[in-house]
Each structure stands twice: as structure tokens, then as C-alpha cells.
C-alpha positions as CSV (number, residue, x, y, z in Angstrom):
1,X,162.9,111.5,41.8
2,X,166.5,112.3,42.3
3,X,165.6,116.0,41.5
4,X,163.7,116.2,44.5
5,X,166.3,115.3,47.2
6,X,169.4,117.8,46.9
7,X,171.6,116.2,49.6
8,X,170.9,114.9,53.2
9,X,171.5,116.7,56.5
10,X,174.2,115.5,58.5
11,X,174.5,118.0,61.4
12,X,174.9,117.6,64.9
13,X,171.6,118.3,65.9
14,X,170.3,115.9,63.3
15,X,172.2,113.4,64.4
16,X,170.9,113.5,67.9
17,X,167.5,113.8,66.7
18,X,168.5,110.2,64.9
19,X,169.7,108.9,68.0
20,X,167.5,109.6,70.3
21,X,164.1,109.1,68.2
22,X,165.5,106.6,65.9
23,X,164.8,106.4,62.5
24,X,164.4,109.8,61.9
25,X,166.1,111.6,58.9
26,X,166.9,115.0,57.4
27,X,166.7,116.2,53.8
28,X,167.5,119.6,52.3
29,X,164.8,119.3,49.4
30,X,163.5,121.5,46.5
31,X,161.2,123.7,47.8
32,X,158.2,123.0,45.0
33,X,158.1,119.2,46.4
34,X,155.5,117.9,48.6
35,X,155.3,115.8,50.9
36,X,153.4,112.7,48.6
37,X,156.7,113.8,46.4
38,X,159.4,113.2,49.0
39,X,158.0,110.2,50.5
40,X,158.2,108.7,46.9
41,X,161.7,110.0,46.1
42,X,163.1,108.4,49.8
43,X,161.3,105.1,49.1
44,X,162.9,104.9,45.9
45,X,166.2,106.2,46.4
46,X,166.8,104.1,49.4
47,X,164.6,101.4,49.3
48,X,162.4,101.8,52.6
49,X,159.4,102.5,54.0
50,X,158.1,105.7,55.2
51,X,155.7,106.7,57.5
52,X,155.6,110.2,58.0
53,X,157.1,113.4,56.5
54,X,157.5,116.5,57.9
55,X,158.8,119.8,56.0
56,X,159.7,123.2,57.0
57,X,160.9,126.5,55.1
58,X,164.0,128.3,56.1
59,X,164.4,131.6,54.7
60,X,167.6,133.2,54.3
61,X,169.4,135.5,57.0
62,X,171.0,138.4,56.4
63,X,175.1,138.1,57.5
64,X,177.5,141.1,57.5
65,X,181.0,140.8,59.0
66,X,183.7,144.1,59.4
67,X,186.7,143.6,57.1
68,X,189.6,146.1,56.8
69,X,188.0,147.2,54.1
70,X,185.0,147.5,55.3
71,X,181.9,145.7,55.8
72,X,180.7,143.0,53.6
73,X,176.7,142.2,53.9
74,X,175.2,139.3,52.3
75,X,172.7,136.8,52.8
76,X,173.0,133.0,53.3
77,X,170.4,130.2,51.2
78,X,166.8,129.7,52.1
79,X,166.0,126.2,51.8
80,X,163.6,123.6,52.6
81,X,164.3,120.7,54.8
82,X,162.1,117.3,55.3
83,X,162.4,115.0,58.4
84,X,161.8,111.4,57.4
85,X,160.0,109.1,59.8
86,X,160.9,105.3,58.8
87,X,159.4,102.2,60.0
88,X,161.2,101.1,63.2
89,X,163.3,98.5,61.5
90,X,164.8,100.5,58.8
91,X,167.6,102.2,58.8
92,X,169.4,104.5,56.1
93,X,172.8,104.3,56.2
94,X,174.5,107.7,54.7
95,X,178.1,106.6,55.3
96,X,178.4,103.1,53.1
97,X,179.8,104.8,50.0
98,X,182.0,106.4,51.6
């Protein structure tokens, strides 16, 4: 199950989605899981209950910046992200082992 969830999303606009939904949470996942597989690894890793999942693919953009040299081109990760709905007295708490 740990496979499954490579790390969770703290960003800004996660947070806020957090906030003002509540109990909402983001996951960059591998992008063979399903849904049935993510709700199982969330439960498991952190011990709640999940209502809903919702998953979306991001593919990767291409990024080129001028250098003195020259320019550089490349291209950032495409990855797949799942938004967590838990129960509305849970709560998952990213920032205890830190």
C-alpha cells in the first residue's frame, strides 16, 4: 500500500482547499492506481475513513529558459494527483513527525 502514495501535496492552493472544505486532502500517486486502490492505501496508512476519491492526470509541460549560453528546453513530471474526502471528523495531520 505504501507503493501507491508517493508523497502528499502541501501547496498553497491545497491548503485552502483543506480549509475551506475541510477534510479534504491531496496525494501525488502512481498513476496505475485506482481509486478502490487509493482509498485502501489512505485508510491504512492513516487510519481513517474515506468517503470519496477523486483523481486527475497532469501531463508534463514543456519549460525552456535563455541562459548565456543559450537556451535550455526541458520538460517538468506528469503525475497523478488524488483528492481525499474524509469523514467530517477526521483529520490527517501531515506535520506530527515533524
Amino acid at each position: 500500500m505504501k507503493d501507491i502514495i508517493m508523497k502528499p501535496l502541501i501547496t498553497e492552493k491545497m491548503t485552502t482547499v483543506t480549509e475551506k472544505k475541510g477534510n479534504r486532502y491531496g496525494f501525488v500517486v502512481v498513476k496505475s492506481a485506482t481509486k478502490e486502490e487509493i482509498k485502501e492505501a489512505v485508510q491504512e496508512l492513516y487510519s481513517v475513513d474515506v468517503v470519496s476519491v477523486n483523481t486527475m492526470v497532469y501531463a508534463g509541460k514543456n519549460k525552456s529558459r535563455g541562459t548565456r549560453s543559450g537556451f535550455i528546453t526541458g520538460r517538468t513530471k506528469a503525475f497523478k494527483k488524488a483528492i481525499v474526502t474524509l469523514k467530517s471528523d477526521q483529520v490527517i495531520d501531515f506535520y506530527s513527525n515533524v
